[in-house]
C-alpha positions as CSV (number, residue, x, y, z in Angstrom):
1,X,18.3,-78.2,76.3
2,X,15.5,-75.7,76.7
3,X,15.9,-72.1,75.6
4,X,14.9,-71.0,79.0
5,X,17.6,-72.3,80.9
6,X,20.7,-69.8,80.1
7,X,18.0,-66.9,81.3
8,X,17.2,-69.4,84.7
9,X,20.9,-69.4,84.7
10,X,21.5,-65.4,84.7
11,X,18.9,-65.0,87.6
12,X,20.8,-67.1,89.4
13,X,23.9,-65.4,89.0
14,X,22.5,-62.0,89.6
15,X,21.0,-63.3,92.7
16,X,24.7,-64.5,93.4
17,X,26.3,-61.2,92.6
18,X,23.5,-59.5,94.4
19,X,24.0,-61.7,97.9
20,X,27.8,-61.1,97.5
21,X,27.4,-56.8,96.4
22,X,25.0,-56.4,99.8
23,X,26.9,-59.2,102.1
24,X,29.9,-57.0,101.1
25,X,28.0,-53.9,102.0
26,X,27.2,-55.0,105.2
27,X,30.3,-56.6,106.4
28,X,31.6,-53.2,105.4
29,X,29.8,-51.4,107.6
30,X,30.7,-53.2,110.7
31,X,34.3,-53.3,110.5
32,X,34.1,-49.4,109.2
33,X,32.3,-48.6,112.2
34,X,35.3,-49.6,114.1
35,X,38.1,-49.1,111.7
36,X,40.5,-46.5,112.9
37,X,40.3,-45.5,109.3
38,X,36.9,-45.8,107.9
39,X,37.1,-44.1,104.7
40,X,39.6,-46.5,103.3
41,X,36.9,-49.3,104.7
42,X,34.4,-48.1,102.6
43,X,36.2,-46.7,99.5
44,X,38.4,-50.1,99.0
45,X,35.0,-51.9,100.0
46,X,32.6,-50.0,97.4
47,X,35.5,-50.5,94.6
48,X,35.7,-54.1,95.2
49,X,32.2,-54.4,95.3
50,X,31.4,-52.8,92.4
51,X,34.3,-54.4,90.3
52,X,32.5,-57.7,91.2
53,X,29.6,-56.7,90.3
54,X,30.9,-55.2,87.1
55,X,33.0,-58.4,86.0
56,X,29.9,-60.4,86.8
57,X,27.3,-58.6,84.6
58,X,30.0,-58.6,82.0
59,X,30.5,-62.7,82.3
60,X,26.9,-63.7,82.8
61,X,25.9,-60.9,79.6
62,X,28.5,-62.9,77.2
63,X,27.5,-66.3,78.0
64,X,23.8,-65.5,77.2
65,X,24.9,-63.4,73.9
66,X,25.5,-59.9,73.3
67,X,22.1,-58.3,72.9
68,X,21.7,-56.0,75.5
69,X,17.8,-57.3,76.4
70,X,19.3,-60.4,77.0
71,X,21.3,-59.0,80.4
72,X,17.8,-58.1,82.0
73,X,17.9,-61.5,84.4
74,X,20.9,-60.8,85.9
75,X,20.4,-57.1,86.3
76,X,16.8,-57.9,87.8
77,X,17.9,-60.4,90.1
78,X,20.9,-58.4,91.5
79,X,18.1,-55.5,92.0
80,X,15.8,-57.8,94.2
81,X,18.3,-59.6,96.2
């Protein structure tokens, strides 16, 4: 297998992570606009989000290796989607 393809892999799942952190953000927004309670809307939203997120960098960072450099598809990816 070529040593490329677990870095092709972690774009893809920040790209995943990112679709799913601003999809979330969105949808959000459009129920709290509405919400008889918004701030519980956004807080639960933002918490779930980022523990997604979190739990996502942490997976994707493991099954690469531990070196912090490695992370830098994932965390790229995320930023552009």
């Amino acid at each position: 297998m070529n040593s490329s393809f677990p870095f092709v892999l972690a774009g893809l799942a920040g790209l995943l992570l990112g679709a799913t952190f601003f999809g979330g953000l969105w949808w959000t927004v459009r129920k709290g606009l509405t919400a008889k309670q918004p701030a519980l809307w956004f807080l639960g939203s933002t918490l779930l989000r980022m523990g997604i997120a979190l739990v996502g960098f942490y997976l994707s960072a493991a099954a690469i290796g531990n070196a912090c450099w490695r992370a830098w598809p994932v965390l790229s990816s995320h930023a552009l989607s």
